[in-house]
GUPA-359643 format. One record per residue (C-alpha): x, y, z; residue in one letter. Coordinates in steps of 0.1 Angstrom, whole numbers, padded with zeros to 4 digits, always signed. Example, Ala and Ser with C-alpha at 12.3 -4.5 7.8 and 13.67 -1.06 7.14 Angstrom:
<vextors>
+0123-0045+0078A+0137-0011+0071S
</vextors>
This chain:
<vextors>
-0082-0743-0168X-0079-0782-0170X-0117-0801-0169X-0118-0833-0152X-0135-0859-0175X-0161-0887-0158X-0170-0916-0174X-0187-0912-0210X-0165-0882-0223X-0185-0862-0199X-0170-0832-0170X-0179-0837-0135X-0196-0805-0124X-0192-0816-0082X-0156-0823-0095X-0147-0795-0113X-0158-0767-0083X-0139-0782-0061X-0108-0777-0083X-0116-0744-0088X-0114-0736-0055X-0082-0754-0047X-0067-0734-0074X-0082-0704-0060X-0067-0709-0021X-0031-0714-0041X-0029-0682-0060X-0040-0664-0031X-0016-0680-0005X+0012-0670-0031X+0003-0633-0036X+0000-0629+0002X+0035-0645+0005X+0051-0626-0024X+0058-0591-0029X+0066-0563-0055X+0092-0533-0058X+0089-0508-0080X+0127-0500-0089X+0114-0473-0115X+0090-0453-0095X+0113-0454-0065X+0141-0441-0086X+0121-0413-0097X+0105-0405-0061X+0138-0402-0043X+0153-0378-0076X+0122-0352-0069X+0126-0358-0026X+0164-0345-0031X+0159-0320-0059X+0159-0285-0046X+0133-0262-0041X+0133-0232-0070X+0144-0201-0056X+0135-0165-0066X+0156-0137-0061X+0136-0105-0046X+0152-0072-0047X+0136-0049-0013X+0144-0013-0016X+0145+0006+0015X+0138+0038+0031X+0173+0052+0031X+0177+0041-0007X+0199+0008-0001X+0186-0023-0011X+0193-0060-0004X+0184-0095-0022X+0166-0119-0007X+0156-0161-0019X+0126-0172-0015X+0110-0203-0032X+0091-0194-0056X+0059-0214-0045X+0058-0199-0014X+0038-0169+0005X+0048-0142+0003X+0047-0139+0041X+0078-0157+0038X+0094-0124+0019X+0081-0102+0046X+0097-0121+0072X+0128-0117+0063X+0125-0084+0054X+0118-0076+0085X+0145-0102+0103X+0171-0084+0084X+0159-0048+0097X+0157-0065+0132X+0124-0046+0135X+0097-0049+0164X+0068-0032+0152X+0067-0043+0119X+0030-0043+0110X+0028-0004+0100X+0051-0017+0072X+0043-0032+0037X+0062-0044+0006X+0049-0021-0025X+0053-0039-0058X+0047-0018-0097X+0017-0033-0109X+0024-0034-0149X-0013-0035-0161X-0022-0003-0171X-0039+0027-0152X-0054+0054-0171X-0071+0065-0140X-0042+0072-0119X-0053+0052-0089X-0023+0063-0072X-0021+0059-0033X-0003+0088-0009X+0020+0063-0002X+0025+0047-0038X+0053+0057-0062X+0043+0062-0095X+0063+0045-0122X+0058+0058-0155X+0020+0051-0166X+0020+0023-0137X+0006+0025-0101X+0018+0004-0072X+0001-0022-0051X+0005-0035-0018X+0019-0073-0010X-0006-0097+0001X+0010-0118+0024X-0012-0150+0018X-0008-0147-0018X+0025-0165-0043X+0046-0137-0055X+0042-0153-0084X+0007-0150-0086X+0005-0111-0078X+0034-0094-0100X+0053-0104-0129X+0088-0113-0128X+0118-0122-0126X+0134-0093-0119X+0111-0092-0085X+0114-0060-0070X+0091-0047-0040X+0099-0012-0016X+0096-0012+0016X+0066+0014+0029X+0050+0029+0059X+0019+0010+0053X-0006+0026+0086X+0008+0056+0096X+0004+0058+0132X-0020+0088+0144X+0002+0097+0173X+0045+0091+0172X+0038+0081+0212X+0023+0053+0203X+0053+0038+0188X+0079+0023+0219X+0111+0022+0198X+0135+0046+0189X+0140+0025+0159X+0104+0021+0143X+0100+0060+0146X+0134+0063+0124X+0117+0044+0098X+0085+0068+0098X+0104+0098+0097X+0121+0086+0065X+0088+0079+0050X+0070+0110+0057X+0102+0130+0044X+0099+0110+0010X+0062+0117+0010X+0071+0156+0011X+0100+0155-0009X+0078+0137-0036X+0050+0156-0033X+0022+0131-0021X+0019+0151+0012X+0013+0190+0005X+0029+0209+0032X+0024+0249+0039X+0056+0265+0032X+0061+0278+0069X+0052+0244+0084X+0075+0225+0055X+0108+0247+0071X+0104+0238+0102X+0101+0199+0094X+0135+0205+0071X+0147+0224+0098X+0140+0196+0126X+0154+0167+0096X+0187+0188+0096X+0186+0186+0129X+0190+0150+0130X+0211+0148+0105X+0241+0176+0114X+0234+0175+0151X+0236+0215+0166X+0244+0243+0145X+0277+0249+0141X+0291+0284+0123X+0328+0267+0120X+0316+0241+0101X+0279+0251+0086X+0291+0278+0062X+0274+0291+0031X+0244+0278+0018X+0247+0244+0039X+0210+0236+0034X+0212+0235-0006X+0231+0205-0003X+0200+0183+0008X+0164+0184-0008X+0131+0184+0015X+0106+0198-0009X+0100+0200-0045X+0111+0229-0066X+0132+0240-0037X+0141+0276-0031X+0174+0295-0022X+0149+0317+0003X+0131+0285+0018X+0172+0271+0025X+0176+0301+0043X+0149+0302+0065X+0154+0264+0071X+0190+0276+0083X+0176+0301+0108X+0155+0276+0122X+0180+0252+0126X+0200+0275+0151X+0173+0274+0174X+0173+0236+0180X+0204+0233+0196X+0204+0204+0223X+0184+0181+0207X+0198+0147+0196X+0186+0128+0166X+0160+0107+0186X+0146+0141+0199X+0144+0159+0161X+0131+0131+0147X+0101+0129+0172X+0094+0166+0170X+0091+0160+0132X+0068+0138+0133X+0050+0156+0159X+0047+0182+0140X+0037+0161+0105X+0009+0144+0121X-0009+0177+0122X-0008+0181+0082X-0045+0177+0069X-0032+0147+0044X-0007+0126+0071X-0013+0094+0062X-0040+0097+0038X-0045+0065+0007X-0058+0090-0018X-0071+0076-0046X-0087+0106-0078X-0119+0103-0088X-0146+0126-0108X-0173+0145-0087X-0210+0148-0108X-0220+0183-0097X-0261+0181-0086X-0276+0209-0077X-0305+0194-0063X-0292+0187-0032X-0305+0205+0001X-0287+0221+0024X-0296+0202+0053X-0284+0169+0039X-0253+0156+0047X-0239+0157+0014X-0245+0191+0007X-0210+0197+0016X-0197+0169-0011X-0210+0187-0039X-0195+0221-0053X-0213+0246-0073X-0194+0249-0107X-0197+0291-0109X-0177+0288-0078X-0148+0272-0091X-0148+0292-0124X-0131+0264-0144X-0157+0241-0146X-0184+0241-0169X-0221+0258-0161X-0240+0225-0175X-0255+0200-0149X-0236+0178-0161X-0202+0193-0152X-0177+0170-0132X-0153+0182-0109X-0120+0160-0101X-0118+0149-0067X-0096+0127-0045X-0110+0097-0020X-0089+0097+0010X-0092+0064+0037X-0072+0077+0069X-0074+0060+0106X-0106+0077+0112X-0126+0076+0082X-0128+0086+0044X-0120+0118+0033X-0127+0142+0005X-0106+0162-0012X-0106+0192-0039X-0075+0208-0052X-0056+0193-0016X-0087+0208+0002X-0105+0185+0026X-0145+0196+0018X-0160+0167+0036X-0157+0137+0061X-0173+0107+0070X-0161+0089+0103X-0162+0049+0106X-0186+0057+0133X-0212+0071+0104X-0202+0042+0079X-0230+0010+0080X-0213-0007+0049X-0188-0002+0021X-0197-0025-0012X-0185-0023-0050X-0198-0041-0081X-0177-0037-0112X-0167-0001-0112X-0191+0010-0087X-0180+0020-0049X-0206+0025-0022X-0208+0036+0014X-0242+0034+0032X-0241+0055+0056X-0259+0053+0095X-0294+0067+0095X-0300+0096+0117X-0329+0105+0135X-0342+0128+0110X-0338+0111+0084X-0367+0091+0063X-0347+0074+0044X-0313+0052+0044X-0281+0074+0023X-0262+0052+0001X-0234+0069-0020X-0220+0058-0052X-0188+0064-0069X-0181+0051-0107X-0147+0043-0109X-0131+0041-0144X-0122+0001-0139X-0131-0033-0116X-0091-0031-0106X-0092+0006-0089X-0125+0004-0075X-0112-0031-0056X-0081-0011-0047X-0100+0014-0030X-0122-0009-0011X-0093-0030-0001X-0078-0003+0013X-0111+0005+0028X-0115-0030+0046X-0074-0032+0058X-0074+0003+0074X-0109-0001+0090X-0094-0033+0109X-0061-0018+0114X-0072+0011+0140X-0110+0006+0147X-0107-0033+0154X-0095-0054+0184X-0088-0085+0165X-0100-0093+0128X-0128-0106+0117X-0121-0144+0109X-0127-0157+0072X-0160-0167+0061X-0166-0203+0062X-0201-0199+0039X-0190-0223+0009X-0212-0205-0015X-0205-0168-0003X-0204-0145-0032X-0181-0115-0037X-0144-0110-0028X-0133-0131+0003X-0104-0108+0013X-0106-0097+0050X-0070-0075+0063X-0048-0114+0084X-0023-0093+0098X-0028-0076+0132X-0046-0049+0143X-0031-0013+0161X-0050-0027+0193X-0031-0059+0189X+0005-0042+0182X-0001-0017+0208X-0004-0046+0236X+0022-0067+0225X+0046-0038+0230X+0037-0031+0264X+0045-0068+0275X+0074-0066+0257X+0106-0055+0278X+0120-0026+0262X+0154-0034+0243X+0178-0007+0243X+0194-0010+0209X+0214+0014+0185X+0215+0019+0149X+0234+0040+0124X+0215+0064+0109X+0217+0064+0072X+0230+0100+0056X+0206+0114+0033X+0216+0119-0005X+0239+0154-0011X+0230+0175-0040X+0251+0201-0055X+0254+0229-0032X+0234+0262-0048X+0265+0294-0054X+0258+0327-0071X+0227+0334-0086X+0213+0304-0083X+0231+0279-0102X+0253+0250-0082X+0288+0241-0089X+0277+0211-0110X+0255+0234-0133X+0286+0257-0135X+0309+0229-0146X+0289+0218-0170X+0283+0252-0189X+0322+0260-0186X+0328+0221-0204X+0297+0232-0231X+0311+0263-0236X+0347+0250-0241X+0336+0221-0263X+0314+0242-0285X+0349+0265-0292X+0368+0237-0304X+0342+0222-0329X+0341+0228-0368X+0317+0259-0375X+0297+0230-0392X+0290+0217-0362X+0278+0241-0338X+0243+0245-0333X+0229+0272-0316X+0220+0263-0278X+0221+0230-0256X+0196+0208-0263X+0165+0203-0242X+0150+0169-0229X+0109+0173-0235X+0096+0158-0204X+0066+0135-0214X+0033+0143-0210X+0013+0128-0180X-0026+0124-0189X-0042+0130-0158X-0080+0129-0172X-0099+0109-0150X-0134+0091-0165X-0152+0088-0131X-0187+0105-0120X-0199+0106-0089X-0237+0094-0080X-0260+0107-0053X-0282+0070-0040X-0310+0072-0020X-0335+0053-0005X-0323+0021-0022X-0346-0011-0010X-0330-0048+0004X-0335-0064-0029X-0308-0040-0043X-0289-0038-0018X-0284-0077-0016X-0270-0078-0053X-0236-0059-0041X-0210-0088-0045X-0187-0075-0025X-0197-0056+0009X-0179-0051+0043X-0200-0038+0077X-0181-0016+0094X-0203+0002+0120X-0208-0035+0138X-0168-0044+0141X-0156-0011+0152X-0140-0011+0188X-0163+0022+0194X-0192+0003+0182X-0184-0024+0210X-0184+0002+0239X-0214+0020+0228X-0235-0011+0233X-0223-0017+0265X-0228+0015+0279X-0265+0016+0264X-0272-0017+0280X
</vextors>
């Protein structure tokens, strides 16, 4: 800055502010009229604006074993997978349906839904649709199956043709894998009413032989259950696909594990429970089961079950006890703890809490998720909308997609669309000849055989060899506590809770009708 000098040598204080603030006024009348571009950073801006988004391939495996690839970006939800899912099977009512995923962390507990598939020593887990796919299974490859998610209680609920196609393909698979345990009488019929559907009326021109052995329905299938699957099919002449299918489910929703998320656990037998308490019927006397030890500290393995109406208990695929929504207050889990408090009756003195310890925080979350999504499924008219509590403590997961109520409406308003579909044809098996064996396993002796002539005598070996099937370990570290009489203060250290009895849609009308 120049100084401006008075007389005597000496700067001219007046003199020099004033020239400050002329100087001043200049620099800022040329910023104002100037201007700047940033070549660089505009350069760069436009390069990420037109770069693509990065897309993820996602292999969906469906129902009738085919599968299709979809892109998806890879930052986005995985609603967006869903939806076109769904826009490719041109289905209506689509929220009975899920995408399954393997989760790859271990489970040495064998948390395994009725509706998962196991893989290996892995379980599978459902697809939250406000989640990444990134964030909830590993990948590339991505690969999710497409699954009966809520099984409706009643096939007349569902409107189309079409959705009830895709339920009888899933609760085929569930008996042909063995997840839903079928008398043997009851499992010919259903084969008889899927062959139905499949080869249209009986026909003794063309339905010779063993016809039956070509497809499978249950496991470890017999040459006598093919036969009386046969004789049954004779009788259901008439009846179109649409028809067979419908009777088969019909029929299936009457099985005591239709639709049923189990999930094993381990029973701690007490013996100090009174009859007149309502779970007297949960625990199992040891000497009655012979293989269990006479200790009090015995365990018996048991499997949770959470169904449309409530949670089940099961023992050796034998329901021993029930408890409806309507008798549910609250289901919380802390670690590996799951609770259910259930509603206090009028004899009772004290509120009944019972606990389950799970063998890890990942399948005691499962089972309370799946808890929380089929509560608001079929006993809700909307769901519950998220918490806005900033500090609210536990898991924030509440079921977003829509409820049966919901579904059930929207398909009334919706005009009817008449539409038709090619039914997929199930996967043939060798057909079973003489004594048992099929053509294939013939073949395949006759080749042995053959080959096993022509080899040096130094290098025949005495028999074919056998593949050891690897074992499965199906020891499950859970107990099972009896709680009772637990105070608030306790209570309120659950992290994670959900109310049921106050959401319920029976709930709602029982407080109208007592006001």
């Amino acid at each position: 800055m120049k100084e401006v000098v008075g007389q005597g040598g000496l700067v001219d204080p007046r003199q020099q502010v004033t020239l400050d603030q002329e100087l001043h006024s200049m620099s800022m009348r040329l910023v104002s009229a100037g201007g700047t571009y940033n070549v660089r950073a505009s350069e760069m801006s436009s390069h990420l604006q037109d770069r693509q988004p990065k897309m993820v391939t996602c292999i969906v495996h469906f129902l009738d074993d085919s599968q299709q690839d979809f892109e998806v970006d890879k930052k986005a939800k995985s609603q967006v997978l869903l939806d076109k899912v769904f826009g490719h099977l041109e289905l209506v009512e689509k929220d009975y349906f899920g995408l399954q995923f393997v989760d790859l962390s271990p489970a040495p507990d064998g948390m395994i839904s009725h509706a998962h598939h196991p893989v290996g020593p892995y379980a599978m887990r459902w697809l939250d649709p406000l989640k990444t796919i990134k964030k909830q299974c590993r990948g590339p490859p991505y690969e999710f199956y497409f699954r009966v998610k809520f099984y409706v209680s009643d096939p007349s609920k569902l409107e189309e043709e079409y959705t009830r196609y895709h339920f009888f393909l899933q609760v085929k698979r569930d008996i042909l894998e063995g997840r839903l345990v079928t008398p043997p009488s009851t499992a010919a019929l259903l084969a008889s009413f899927a062959i139905q559907s499949e080869l249209g009326d009986y026909n003794p021109d063309e339905h010779k032989g063993n016809y039956i052995s070509d497809y499978r329905f249950i496991p470890h299938q017999t040459e006598d259950f093919e036969k009386q699957v046969s004789e049954l099919h004779k009788q259901h002449r008439g009846q179109t696909p649409a028809d067979a299918e419908y009777h088969y489910l019909d029929k299936a929703k009457r099985l005591e594990m239709y639709g049923v998320d189990l999930h094993n656990a381990r029973v701690l037998i007490d013996r100090e429970i009174p009859i007149n308490s309502p779970f007297y019927g949960m625990f199992i006397d040891a000497n009655e089961l012979g293989q269990c030890n006479t200790g009090d500290q015995s365990n018996i393995d048991i499997q949770l079950g959470v169904t449309s109406v409530g949670l089940v208990v099961f023992q050796n695929n034998v329901k021993i006890n029930t408890f409806p929504w309507a008798k549910i207050v609250k289901i919380s889990f802390k670690r590996k703890q799951f609770f259910i408090q259930l509603r206090r009756e009028m004899n009772d003195s004290v509120e009944n809490l019972i606990g389950f310890n799970m063998v890890s925080y990942r399948s005691c979350k499962n089972l309370w998720k799946s808890c929380v999504e089929h509560h608001t499924f079929f006993r809700l008219y909307v769901p519950n909308p998220p918490s806005k509590k900033i500090f609210s403590m536990g898991s924030k997961f509440r079921y977003s997609g829509k409820t049966e109520f919901q579904t059930l409406e929207e398909n009334k308003r919706r005009a009817k669309i008449e539409r038709t579909f090619s039914r997929s044809p199930s996967k043939k098996f060798a057909r079973r000849t003489v004594s048992g064996h099929t053509r294939d396993q013939i073949i395949q002796e006759r080749n042995f055989i053959d080959g096993h002539r022509n080899l040096p005598k130094s290098q025949t070996f005495g028999g074919t060899p056998s593949t050891a099937r690897p074992k499965s370990s199906n020891s499950v570290n859970h107990s099972f506590n009896r709680y009772e009489s637990i105070n608030n203060q306790k209570r309120a250290t659950l992290p994670h809770d959900y109310k049921v009895g106050s959401n319920s849609r029976s709930s709602i009308h029982s407080s109208k009708s007592d006001e």
